[in-house]
N, C-alpha and C positions, 0 to 999 in steps of 0.2 A: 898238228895243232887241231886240237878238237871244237866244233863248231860252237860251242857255248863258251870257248877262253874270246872268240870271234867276236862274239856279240857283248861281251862285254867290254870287250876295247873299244869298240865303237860309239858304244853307250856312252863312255867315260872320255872318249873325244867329242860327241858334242855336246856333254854338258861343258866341257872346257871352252867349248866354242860360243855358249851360251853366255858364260859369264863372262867373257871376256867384250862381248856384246855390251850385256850389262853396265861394264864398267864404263863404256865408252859414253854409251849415250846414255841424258839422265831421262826423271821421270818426267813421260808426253811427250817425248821424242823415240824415233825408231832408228836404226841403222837400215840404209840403201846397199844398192850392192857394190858402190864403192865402198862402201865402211862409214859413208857421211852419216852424220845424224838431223834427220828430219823431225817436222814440226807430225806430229798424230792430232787426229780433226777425233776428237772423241763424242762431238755431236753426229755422226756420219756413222760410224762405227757399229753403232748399233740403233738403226734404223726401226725397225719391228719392234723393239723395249726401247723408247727416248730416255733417254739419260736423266734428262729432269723430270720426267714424269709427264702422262698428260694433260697434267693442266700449268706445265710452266713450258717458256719458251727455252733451249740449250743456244749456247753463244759460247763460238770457239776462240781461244787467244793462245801465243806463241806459246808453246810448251804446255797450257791448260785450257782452262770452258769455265765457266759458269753457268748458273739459271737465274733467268725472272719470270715472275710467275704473268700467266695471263691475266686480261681484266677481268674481273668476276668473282678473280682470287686474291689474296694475300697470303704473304710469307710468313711463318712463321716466329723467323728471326729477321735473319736483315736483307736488303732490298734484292743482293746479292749474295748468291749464297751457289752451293755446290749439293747432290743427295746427301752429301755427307753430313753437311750443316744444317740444312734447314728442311721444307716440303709446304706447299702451296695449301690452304683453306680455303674453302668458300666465303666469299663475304657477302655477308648479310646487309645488303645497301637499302631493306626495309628499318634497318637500326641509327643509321647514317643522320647526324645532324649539320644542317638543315633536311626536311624530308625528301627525298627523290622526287616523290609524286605529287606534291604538292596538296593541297586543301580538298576535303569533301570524298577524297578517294582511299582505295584500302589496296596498300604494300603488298603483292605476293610474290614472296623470295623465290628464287627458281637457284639452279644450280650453272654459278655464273655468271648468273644475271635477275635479272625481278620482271616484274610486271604491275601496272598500275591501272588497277581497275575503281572506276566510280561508288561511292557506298550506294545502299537502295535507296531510293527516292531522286539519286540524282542521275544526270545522261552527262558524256562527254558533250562536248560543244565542236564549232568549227577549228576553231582555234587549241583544242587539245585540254581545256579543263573542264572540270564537275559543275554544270549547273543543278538545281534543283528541280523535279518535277511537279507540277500543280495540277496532282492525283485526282482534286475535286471538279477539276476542266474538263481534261484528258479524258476520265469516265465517268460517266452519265451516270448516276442511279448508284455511287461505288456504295452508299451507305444505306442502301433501299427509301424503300418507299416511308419509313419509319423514323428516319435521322437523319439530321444535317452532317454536311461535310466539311471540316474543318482545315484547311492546307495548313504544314506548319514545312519549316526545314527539313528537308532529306524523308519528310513524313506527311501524315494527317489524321484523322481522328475524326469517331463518328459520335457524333451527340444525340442521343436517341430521344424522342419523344415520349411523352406518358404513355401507358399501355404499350411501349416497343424494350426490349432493350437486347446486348449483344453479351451479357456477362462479363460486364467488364474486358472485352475486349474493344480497346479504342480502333480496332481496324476492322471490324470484323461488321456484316449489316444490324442494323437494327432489326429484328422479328418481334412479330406479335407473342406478350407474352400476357396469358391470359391466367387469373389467381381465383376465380370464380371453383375450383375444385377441389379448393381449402375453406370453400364454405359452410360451417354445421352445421346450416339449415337447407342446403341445397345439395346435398348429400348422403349416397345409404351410411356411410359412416356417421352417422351422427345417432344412430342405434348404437356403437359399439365404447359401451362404458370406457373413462378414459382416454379416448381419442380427441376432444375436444384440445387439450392442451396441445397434442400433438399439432394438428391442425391452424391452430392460432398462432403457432411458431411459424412454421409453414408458407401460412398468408402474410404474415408482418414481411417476412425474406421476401415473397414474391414480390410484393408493394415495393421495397426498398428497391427492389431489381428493375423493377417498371417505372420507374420517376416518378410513385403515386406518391401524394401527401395525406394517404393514409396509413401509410405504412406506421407503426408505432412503436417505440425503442430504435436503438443503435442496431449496425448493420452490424451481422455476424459473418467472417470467413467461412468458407465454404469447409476446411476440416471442422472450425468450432459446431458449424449447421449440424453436420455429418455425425458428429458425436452428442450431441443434442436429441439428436430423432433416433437413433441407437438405445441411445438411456431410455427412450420413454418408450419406446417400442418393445424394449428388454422387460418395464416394469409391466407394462399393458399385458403382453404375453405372459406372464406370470400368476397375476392375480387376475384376469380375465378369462373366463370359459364363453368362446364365440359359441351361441346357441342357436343360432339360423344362419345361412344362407347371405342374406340381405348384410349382416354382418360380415362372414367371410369377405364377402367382393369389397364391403367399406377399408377392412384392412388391407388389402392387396393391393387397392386403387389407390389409397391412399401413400401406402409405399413407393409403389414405382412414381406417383408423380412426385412425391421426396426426392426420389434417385435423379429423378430428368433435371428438378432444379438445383441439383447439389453439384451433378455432376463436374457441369462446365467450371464451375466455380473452385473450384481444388486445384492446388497447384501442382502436384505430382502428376504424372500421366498416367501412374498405374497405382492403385489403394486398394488395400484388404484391409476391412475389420471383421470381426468375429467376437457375437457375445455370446450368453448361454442358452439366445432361444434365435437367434440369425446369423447368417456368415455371409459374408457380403466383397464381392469383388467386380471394381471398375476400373473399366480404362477409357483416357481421355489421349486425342491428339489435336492440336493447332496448328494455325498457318494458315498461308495465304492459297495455298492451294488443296484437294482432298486426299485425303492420307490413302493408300492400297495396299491392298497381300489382308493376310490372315488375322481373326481373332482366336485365342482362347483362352476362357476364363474357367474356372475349376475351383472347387472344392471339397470337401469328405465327402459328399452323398450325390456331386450332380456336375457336367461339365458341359459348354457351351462352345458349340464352333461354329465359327459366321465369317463375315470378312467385313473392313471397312468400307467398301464399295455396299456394302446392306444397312450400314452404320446411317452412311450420309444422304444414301438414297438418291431418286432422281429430282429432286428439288432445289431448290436457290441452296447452294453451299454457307452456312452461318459463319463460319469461320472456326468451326471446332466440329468435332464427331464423340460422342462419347456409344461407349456396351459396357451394359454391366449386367451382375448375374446374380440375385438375392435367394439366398436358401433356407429357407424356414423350420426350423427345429423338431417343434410342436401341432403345429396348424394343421396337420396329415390325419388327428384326432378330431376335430370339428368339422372333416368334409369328407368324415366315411361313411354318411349318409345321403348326395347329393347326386342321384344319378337319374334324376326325371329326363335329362334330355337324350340318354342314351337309349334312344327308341330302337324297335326289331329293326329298321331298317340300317341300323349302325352297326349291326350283327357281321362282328367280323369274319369277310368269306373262308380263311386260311383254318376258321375251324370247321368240323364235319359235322355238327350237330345242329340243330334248329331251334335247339330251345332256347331260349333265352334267359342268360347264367346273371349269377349271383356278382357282384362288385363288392371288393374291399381295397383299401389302398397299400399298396405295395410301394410305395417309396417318399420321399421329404417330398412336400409341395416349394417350386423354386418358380420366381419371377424373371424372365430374360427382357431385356430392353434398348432399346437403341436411342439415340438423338432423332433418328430418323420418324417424325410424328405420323408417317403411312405407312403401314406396316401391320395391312391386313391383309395383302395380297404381294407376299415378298417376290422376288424377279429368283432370285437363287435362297432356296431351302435351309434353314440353321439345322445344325443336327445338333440333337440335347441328349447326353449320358447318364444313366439314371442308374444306383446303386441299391439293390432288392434291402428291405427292410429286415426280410429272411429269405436263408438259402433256398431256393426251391427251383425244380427244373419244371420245364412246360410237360403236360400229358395229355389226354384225350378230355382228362375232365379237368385242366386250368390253364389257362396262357395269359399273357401278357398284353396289355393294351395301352397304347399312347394318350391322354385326352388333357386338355386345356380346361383352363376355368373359365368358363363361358357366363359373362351376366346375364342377367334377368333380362328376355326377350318379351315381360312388361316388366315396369319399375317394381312391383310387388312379389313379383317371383325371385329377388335376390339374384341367386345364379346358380350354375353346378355342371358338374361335367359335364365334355362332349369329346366326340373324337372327329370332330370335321376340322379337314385340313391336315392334319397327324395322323403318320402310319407310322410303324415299327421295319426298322431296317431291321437288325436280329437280337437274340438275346437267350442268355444261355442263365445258369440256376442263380447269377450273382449279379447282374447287371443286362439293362437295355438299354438297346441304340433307337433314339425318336429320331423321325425327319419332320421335320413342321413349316408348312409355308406362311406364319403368321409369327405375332410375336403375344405372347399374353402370360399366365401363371400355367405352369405347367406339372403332371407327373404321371404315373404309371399305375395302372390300376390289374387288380389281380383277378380277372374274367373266372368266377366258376363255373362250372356248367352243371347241372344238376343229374343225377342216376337216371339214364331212362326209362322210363315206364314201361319196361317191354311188355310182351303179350303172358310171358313166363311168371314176373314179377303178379301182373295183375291178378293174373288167374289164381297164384298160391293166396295172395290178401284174398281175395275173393273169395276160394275154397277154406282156408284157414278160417277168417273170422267169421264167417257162416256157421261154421262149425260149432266156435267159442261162443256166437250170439245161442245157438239149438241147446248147447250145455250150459250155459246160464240162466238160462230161462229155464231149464229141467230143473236148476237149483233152486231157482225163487219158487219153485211150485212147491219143490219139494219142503223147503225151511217156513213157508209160511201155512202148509196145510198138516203138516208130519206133525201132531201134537204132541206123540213121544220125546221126542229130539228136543221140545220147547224151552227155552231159557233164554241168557244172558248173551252167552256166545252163540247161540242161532242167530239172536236178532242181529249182531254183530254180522253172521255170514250173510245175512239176508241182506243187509245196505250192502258188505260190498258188493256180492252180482249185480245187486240193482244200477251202484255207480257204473260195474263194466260193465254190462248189458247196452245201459244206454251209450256209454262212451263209442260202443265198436258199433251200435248201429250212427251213430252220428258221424262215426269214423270213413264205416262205406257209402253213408250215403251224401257226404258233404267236403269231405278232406281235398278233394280234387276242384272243386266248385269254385273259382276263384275268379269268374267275370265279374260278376255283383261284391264291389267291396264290403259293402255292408252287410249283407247276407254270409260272405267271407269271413268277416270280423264276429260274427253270434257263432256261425260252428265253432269256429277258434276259442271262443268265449266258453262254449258248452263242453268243448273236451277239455278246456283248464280247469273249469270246475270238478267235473268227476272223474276225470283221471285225479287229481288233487284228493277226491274223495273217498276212492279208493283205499291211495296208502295214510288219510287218515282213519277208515275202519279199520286196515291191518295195524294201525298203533295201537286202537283202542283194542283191540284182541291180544294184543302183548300187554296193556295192562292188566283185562281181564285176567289171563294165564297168571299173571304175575299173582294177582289177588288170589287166584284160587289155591297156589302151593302157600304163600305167606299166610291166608285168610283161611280158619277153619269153616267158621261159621260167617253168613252175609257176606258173600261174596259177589252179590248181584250188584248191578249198576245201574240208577237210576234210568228210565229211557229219555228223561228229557236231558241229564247230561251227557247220555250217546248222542243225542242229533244235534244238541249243541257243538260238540267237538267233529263229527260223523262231518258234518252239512253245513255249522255256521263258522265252522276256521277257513274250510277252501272258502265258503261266499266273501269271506271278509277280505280274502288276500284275492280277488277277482275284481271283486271291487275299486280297491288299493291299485291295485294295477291297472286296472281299464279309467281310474282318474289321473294316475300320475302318467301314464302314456297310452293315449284311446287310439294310437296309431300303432301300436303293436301286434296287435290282431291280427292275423290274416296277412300275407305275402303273396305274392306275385307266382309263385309255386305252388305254397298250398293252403290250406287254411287255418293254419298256426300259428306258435308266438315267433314275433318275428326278431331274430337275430341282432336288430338295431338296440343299440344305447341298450346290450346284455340284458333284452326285457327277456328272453326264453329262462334266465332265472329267476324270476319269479315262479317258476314253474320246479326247474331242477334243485333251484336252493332249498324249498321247504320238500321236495321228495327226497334228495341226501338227508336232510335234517333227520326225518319221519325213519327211512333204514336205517342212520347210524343211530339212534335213539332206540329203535325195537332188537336189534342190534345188542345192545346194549343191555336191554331188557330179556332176551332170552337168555343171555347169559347167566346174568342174576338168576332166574327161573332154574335152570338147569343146576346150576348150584346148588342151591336150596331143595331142589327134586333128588338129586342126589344124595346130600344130607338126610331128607326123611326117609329114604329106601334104605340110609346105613344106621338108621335106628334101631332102639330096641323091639319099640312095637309099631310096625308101621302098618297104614291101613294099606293095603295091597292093592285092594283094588281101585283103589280111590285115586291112589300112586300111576297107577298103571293108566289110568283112564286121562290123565293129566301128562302124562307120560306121551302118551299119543297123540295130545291135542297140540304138543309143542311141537313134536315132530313136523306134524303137518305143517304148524304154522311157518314154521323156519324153511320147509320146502318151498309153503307159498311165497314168502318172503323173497329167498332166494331167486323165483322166476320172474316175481315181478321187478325185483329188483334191477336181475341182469338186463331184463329186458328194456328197463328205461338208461343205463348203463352205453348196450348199445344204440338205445333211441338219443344218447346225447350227441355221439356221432352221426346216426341217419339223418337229424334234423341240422347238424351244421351244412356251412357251404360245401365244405370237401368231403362231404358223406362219399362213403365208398360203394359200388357194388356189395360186397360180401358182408358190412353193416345195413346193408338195407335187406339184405337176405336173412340175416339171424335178426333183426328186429322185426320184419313180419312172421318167422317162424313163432318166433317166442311171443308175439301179439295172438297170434290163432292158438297156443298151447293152454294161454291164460285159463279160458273157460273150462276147456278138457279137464286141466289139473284138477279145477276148483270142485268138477264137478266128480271125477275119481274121489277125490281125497275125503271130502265131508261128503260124498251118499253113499257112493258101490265101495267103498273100505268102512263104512259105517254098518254094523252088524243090525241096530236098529234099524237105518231105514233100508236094509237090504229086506228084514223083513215085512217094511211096510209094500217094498216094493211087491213081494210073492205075494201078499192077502190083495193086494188092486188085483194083480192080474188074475190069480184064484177067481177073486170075483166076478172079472169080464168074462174069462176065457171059461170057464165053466159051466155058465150058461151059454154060452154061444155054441158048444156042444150038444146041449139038451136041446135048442129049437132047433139045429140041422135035422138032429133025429125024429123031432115031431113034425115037422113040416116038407123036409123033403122029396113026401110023394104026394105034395099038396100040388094042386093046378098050376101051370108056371104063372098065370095070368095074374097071381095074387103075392107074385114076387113082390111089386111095390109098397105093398102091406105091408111084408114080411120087412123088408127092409125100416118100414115107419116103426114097425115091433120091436125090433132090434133096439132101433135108439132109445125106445121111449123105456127099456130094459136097461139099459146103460142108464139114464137117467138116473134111473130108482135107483140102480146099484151105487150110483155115487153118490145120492142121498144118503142111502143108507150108510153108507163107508163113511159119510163126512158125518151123519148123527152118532151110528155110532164111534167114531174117533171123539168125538163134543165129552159124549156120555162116558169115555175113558179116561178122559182129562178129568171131569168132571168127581170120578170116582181117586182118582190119583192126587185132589187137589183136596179130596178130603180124607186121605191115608195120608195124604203131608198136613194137615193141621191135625189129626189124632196123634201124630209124633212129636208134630209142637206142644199140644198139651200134654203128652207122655214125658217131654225133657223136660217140661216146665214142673212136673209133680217130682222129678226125680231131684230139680234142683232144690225144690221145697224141702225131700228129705235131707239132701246134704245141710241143707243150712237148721234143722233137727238137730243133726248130728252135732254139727257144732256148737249149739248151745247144750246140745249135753254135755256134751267134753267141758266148754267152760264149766259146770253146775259140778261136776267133779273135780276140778281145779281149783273153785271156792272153798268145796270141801277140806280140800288138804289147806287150804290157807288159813282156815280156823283151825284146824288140829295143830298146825305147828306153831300158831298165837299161841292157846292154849298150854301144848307142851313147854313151850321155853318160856312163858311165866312159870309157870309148875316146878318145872327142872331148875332153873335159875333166879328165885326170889331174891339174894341179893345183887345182882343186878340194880339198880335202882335206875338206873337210867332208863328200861326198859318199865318200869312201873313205873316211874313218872310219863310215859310216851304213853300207859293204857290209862292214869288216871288224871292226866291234864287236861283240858279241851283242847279241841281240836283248832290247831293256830289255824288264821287266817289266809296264811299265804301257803298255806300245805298243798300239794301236785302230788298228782300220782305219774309214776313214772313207764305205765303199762296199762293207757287205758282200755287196750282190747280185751286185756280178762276180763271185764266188767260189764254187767249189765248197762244200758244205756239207759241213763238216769240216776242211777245207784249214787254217784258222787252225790249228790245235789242232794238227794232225800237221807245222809247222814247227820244224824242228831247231834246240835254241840253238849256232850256229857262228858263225865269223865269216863276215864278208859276209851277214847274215840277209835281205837286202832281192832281194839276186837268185835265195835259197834259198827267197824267198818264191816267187819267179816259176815256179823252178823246182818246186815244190810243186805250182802251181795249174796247171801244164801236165803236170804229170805223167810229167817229163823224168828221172827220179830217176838216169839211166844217165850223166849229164853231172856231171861235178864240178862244182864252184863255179870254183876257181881256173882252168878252164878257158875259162867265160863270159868273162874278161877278159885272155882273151889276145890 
């Protein structure tokens, strides 16, 4: 028998053994080892897992158990019950009628049981219930120094006095709350158009807030306020352009103490609004005790991190804390001008440079604020996030700087940046981190630094416009004494050197000079002028040009409407500019137009104008130069010489053009290196140009130049050779001889140049009377041609009466008179006069002919015979 037939008989004997068991004893009884059947304790059984669970009690009985559940709990179904039927709950004996805990106190359910705790205001007693507290006994002073203390049940209430109040919080101290800052006569806001209304809302809230019985109208909730000073804030900023200082700080000041008396009064604990010119986020916490941990408040352009513990400060706890964080849209336009307080000593050390840089503002101006009203000297530092207005990364020549709106340190000075108390934690091309130990209006200003005046820089202005001054002055000699050259477009090149002459002595001798603002402000004055007048001589020389190819004859131009346009359009717009901003003049850098409120266009608007216009005008020229050159009969050399004057002009054009192109970047704040290098190149070029172009490329005055020197240098030859084995001792003579040689010679050269002109000015009026006789003959000509034209107008009267006799329409036209209303349809054949002096006879039509020939000796009746 194989070991698995083994195991399975035995299997199959004690399952037999099993159920035979089974059968014996029932269910909750066991078999003994007699065979008895015993009672099974199935509470006992499973000791480690209770049968009822545990939160009921097991209870064994003869053959089964039951459960009840413990106190604390309830059955689900009946009082008795088994796992099978039912399972134990929690009861909730805070739900229980009558109450457990009795009066004045509050239920808290536990698991299996509760607990009976006192509400606030009241204490247990000896005897186990809630009395009430009498908060106004117990503590001295609960309602300060400002309010009565009112005990009620389980509570009490502070009734604040006039000028105190808590914001409608009945537990909270009465504080002094003072409304004198909503006053619009005791305030720089009462300059800022508009704000009045504001303000008058303002002080009526504060009054109502204070117990005053000046307060006037109904009390508005603290969201109705909130959107009230929004609206009018949103309208104010809109239609108002803040134009000082004294303004700024009235809006800003007036805002945050908006925010302080809005805040408490809100019933949310945290509020955002946002219009189209502020964004505004607050938060408020209550209670009886001060709120801890972290602030932050945030939105698109600026974010605020502080703590509550900065909120409420080290002072009497009011019973509320508010922060909030107002971000201004617009406003960043009205105080990119406000940087008095940022003295050299503010000069931040993290840059390497000494000079002292340019400001513009680089982010939203945002107000940060606290309930905490001392919060000029914080214990822990807020950090403010600021979002670049433009991408830009820091370099050698721009960084980043923290500064607050600081008021007016006297009432007349308004206010304006500062960076005391704020430093810059870091900041990269897109945003900066401030740290600030105060709380005030805040943002980030864009530090330039200006090109430094190296030794390299100087020397090339130096040597360059020296240069330009030496060739400019070679020009004015030259245009004003060269009588050959004399004209329309001389006078023309003679103002401009004149304008650059003096512009680039003004330039080196004043453009750096900037301790004496006044003295600052007239260089500045003197190079807007003739730089200005400059590129209006080079218009008036694209006029001219223009006239000369359109204009055969009279082509000169008045000279007093040259120094009108020349000399009195820049005075006018120097003028205009120095009344509508006398503070533009002159900078802290140099002595120029200064960048504020876009006054340096006054300068670049009317030089773009001036190139695009000549610009413009060459064009045309050159068209129409080209058209006469593709003519039949073109004068060539007249062409040619026009030809060449455009040239030049359009080269001039070109350098001074580029050059004020790159002077637009030299004179901004972020002028570069390599723009300040090609704008003094092309500054010191100017003169050179002008004077290559109109003398040493000019054939004429090349050859005035050879007959001066002929004349110096020719004699100075001949007295070396008579005098240089003269005694040395009569050297000094010799040298008095020299000049007084020179003298003469330039007398002479300038009489005879006089007496060339002289002779030339009457070879040009023997030409004007040569045109004037030739036009006499053409207009000969012409009435001869008529006097032969009348001819044939009698011969063919004649003929066609002759040829055509019956015709009669035509005989009655030569022997009717002449109607009344008769025109001639061609009065140019006609003698002038001729109409008038015809006879009314008959035949009028060949008495006309006869008329205009002047035949008067022939009858009528004899033409048709």
């Amino acid at each position: 028998m194989g070991s698995r037939t083994l195991l399975l008989i035995l299997g199959l004997h004690f399952t037999l053994l099993g159920n035979i068991e089974a059968r014996v004893c029932g269910l909750g009884f066991i078999a003994n080892e007699s065979q008895q059947c015993d009672d099974t304790d199935e509470c006992k059984e499973l000791d480690s897992n209770p049968t009822c669970g545990s939160n009921a009690a097991c209870y064994n009985t003869y053959g089964s158990f039951y459960c009840n559940c413990l106190p604390g709990f309830r059955s689900t179904t009946t009082f008795k019950f088994t796992p099978f039927t039912g399972e134990c709950k929690d009861l909730n004996e805070c739900l229980e009628n009558p109450p457990v805990c009795g009066s004045n106190t509050i239920c808290i359910n536990t698991i299996g049981s509760y607990n009976c705790q006192c509400q606030p205001g009241f204490r247990v007693t000896y005897n186990g219930h809630c009395a009430d507290i009498d908060e106004c006994n117990e503590t001295a002073g609960i309602c300060g120094v400002g309010g009565d203390c009112q005990n009620q049940k389980g509570s009490y209430s502070c009734l604040c006095h006039p000028g105190y109040s808590n914001y409608d919080n009945k537990q909270a101290q009465c504080s002094v709350l003072t409304c004198d800052q909503f006053k619009a006569n005791e305030t720089p806001g009462q300059t800022v158009p508009g704000l009045a209304g504001l303000l008058s809302l303002m002080r009526n809230s504060c009054l109502s807030l204070s117990n005053s019985g000046d307060a006037a109208g109904g009390r508005l909730t603290g969201e109705v306020l909130l959107e009230h000073v929004f609206t009018e804030m949103d309208g104010l900023l809109s239609h108002v352009i803040l134009n000082n200082s004294r303004e700024v700080s009235g809006l800003l000041g007036t805002m945050e103490d908006a925010m302080r008396l809005i805040g408490p009064q809100l019933r949310d604990n945290h509020t955002t609004r946002e219009t189209n010119h502020t964004a505004t986020e607050l938060a408020v916490r209550r209670g009886q005790t001060q709120p801890t941990g972290p602030i932050s408040l945030a939105n698109d352009n600026a974010r605020l991190d502080t703590s509550w513990e900065t909120a409420t400060g080290n002072g009497t706890y009011p019973g509320f804390a508010l922060a909030g964080l107002v971000c201004y849209k617009t406003v960043e336009r009205s105080v990119n001008n406000s940087f008095q307080y940022l003295t050299d000593t503010d000069t931040d050390t993290a840059t390497a440079t000494a000079s002292k840089p340019n400001y513009q503002i680089s982010s939203k101006v945002v107000t940060a604020f606290v309930s905490n009203p001392a919060t000029d000297h914080l214990t822990q530092p807020v950090i403010l996030t600021f979002k670049h207005l433009q991408v830009r990364a820091e370099s050698m020549e721009m960084n980043y700087t923290c500064v607050f709106w600081s008021e007016g340190r006297v009432h007349e000075e308004g206010g304006a940046w500062s960076r005391s108390g704020c430093t810059k934690v870091t900041s990269n091309a897109t945003h900066t981190v401030c740290s600030c130990s105060h709380l005030s209006s805040f943002a980030v200003l864009m530090a330039l630094y200006p090109v430094q005046n190296t030794f390299e820089l100087r020397l090339l202005t130096w040597l360059g416009l020296s240069l330009s001054v030496v060739c400019l002055l070679l020009c004015i000699l030259t245009f004003w004494l060269c009588r050959s050259i004399q004209g329309t477009r001389t006078t023309i090149h003679l103002h401009l050197c004149v304008c650059l002459f003096i512009a680039d002595l003004v330039f080196l001798s004043g453009i750096s000079h900037t301790q004496s603002k006044g003295g600052c402000g007239f260089v500045a004055g003197l190079l807007h002028l003739f730089f200005l007048g400059s590129f209006s001589w080079m218009l008036l020389e694209g006029v001219q040009l223009y006239r000369m190819v359109v204009l055969v004859f009279n082509t000169t131009i008045r000279p007093l409407y040259l120094h009108a346009v020349g000399y009195g359009l820049p005075l006018a717009i120097v003028i205009i500019s120095a009344i509508t901003y006398p503070d533009g003049y002159g900078t802290t850098q140099h002595c120029w137009l200064s960048l504020e409120r876009g006054f340096i266009w006054s300068f670049f608007g009317p030089v773009c104008t001036i190139i695009f216009l000549n610009a413009f005008i060459f064009i045309i020229t050159v068209w129409r130069l080209a058209q006469k050159f593709s003519s039949l009969n073109p004068d060539l050399s007249n062409l040619h010489k026009i030809k060449v004057f455009t040239v030049t002009a359009v080269a001039q054009l070109c350098v001074l053009g580029t050059m004020w192109i790159f002077g637009v970047f030299q004179f901004q704040e972020d002028g570069t290196v390599v723009m300040t290098y090609l704008f003094t190149i092309l500054n010191s070029l100017q003169g050179a140009l002008l004077f290559i172009m109109h003398c040493l490329l000019n054939k004429t005055v090349r050859e005035e130049y050879c007959q001066l020197l002929s004349c110096i240098c020719t004699p100075q030859k001949k007295r070396y050779s008579d005098f240089s084995t003269n005694n040395p001792s009569s050297s000094q003579s010799q040298v008095h001889t020299q000049y007084i040689y020179i003298y003469i010679y330039i007398y002479i050269y300038i009489y005879r140049e006089r007496e060339s002109e002289r002779e030339r000015e009457r070879e040009r009026e023997r030409e004007r009377e040569r045109e004037r006789e030739r036009e006499r003959e053409r207009e000969r000509e012409r009435e001869r041609a008529h006097f032969h034209y009348d001819n044939l107008l009698v011969s063919l009267c004649v003929l066609g009466v002759k040829a055509y006799p019956e015709h009669r329409g035509v005989a009655d036209m030569m022997t009717s008179p002449i109607p009344h209303n008769a025109r001639l349809y061609s009065p140019s054949l006609f003698r002038p006069g001729s109409v008038e002096n015809v006879p009314y006879e008959p035949g009028w039509l060949c008495a006309l002919s006869r008329t205009l020939t002047g035949s008067s000796a022939v009858p009528v009746g004899e033409l048709f015979q």
